[in-house]
N, C-alpha and C positions, 0 to 999 in steps of 0.2 A: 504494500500500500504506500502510496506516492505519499512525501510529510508534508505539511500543510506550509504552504510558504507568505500567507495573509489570514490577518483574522479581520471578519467585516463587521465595522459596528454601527449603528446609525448615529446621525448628529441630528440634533434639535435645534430649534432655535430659543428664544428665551420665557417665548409663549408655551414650550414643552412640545410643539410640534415639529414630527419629522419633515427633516428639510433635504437630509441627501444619507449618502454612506460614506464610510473610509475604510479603508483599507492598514490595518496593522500590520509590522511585521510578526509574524508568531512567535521567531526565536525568543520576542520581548514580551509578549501580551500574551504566549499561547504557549509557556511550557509547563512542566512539573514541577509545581512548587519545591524548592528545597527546603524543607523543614529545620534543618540544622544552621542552614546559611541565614536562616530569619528568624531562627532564635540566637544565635550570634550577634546579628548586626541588634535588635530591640537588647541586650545586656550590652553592648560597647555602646550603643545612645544614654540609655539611663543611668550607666556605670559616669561614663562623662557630664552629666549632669549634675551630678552631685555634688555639691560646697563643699563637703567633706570641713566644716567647719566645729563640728563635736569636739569639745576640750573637756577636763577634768582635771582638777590641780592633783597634784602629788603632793605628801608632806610637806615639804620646804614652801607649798606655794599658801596652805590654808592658814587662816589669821589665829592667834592664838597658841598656847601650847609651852610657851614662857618655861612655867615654872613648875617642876615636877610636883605631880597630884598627890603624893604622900612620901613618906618617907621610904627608905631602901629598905629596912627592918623592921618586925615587933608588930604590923598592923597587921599581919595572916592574910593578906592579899596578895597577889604576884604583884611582881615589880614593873614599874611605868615610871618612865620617863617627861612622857609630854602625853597629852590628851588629842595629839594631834596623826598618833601613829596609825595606820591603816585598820588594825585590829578594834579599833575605837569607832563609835558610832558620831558620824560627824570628822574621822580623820581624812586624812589623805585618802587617796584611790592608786592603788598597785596595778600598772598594764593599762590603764585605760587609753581612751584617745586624747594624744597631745596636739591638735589642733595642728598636723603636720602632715595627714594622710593623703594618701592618692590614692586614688581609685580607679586612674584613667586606663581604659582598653584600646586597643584598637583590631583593625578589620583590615588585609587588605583589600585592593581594589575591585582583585576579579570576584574576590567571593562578597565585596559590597554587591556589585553591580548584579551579581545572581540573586543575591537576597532582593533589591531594587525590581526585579524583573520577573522573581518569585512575589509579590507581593503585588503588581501590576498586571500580572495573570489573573489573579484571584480577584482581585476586582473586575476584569475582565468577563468572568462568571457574574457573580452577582454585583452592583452597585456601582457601577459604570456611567456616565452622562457624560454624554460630548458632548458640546453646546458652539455651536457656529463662529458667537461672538459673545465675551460676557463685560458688557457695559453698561454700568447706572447713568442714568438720567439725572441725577438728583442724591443729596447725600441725607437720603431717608430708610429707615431700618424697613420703614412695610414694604419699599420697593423689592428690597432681600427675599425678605419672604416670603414675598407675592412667586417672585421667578422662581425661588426655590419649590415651593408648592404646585408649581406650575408645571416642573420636570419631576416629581414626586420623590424628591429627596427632604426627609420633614425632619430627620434624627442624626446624629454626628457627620456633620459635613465638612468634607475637606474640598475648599474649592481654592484650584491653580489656575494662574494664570500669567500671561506673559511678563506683565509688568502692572505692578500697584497704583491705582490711582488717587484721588484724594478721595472721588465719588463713593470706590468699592469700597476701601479703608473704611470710612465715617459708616457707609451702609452695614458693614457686617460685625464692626466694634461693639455695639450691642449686644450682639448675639453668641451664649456663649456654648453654644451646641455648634457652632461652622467654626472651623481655622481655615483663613484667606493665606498663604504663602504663593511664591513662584516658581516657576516651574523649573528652577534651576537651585532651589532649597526644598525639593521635593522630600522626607525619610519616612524610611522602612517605619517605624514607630507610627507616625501621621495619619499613612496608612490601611496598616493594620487594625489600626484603633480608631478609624471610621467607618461608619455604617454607608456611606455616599461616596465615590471620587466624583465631583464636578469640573470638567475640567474643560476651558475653552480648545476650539481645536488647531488655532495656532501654539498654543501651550504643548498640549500633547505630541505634537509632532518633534518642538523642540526635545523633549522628555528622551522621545524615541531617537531623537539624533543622540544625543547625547550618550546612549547606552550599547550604541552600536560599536 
């Protein structure tokens, strides 16, 4: 069986009516998800994420602790020095985080771009919207809405596009179910963790140059 060398999707326009077809490549939009290469790239995103800002003082750093709490003999208590020793409630912290941590991962490129291309299949299946052109008229949240309800994408929308305008921006800052990016800050994470790809179809074309 001959492999499939286009995958055809329709594009709408912002009224949600089809207006034409396109043609994908499948290496990009039509293979077998890699499962390991998108669970990789979603832990090197949110691994990089991280402030990694957690401290906890050690001995030396907590206030207090002066002057030994009892004498070295005769009271039938073990011996202590400062109240400020780890074994103490309220001392120091032994091993914690010293507010010095990395976390950072990384991915290389090829097995990004498969995770990219694994995750751009599967929207390919379900929650897909190519849209002709995506341009507000107006920097009004209902205008958003309206187009989004119109292409029936109502739940976690990721919508790309070539370049940010003041219009789109203002229209979709509102709205904290859609993330507006470009199509050239596209991730795997973004993705995944949306129910809708909205994506204009000068956008996705770039997407698809870009991964070739």
């Amino acid at each position: 069986m001959a492999e499939k060398k286009n995958v055809s999707v329709k594009v709408v326009n912002m009224n949600g009516e089809e207006v034409s077809k396109l043609n994908l490549d499948a290496s990009i939009f039509g293979i077998e998800p890699h499962q390991q290469a998108l669970f990789n790239a979603v832990q090197v995103e949110q691994s990089n994420s991280r402030q990694a800002t957690a401290k906890t003082k050690v001995r030396h750093e907590v206030s207090g602790g002066g002057k030994k709490p009892w004498r070295q003999k005769g009271t039938g208590r073990a011996r202590a020095g400062t109240t400020r020793s780890p074994i103490w409630v309220g001392g120091g912290t032994v091993f914690g985080p010293d507010g010095n941590q990395d976390y950072t991962l990384s991915q290389n490129k090829k097995e990004h771009k498969l995770a990219l291309k694994s995750a751009l299949s599967l929207k390919v299946k379900e929650g897909l919207v190519v849209v002709d052109n995506i341009a507000f008229t107006d920097k009004k949240t209902k205008e958003c809405v309206k187009f989004l309800s119109a292409v029936n994408a109502c739940t976690k929308v990721l919508m790309v596009v070539k370049e940010i305008d003041a219009n789109a921006f203002a229209s979709v800052r509102n709205l904290g179910w859609v993330k507006l990016v470009t199509c050239d800050n596209v991730s795997v994470l973004d993705l995944l963790n949306s129910d809708y790809l909205v994506i204009s179809q000068e956008a996705i074309k770039e997407v698809e140059g870009g991964l070739k």
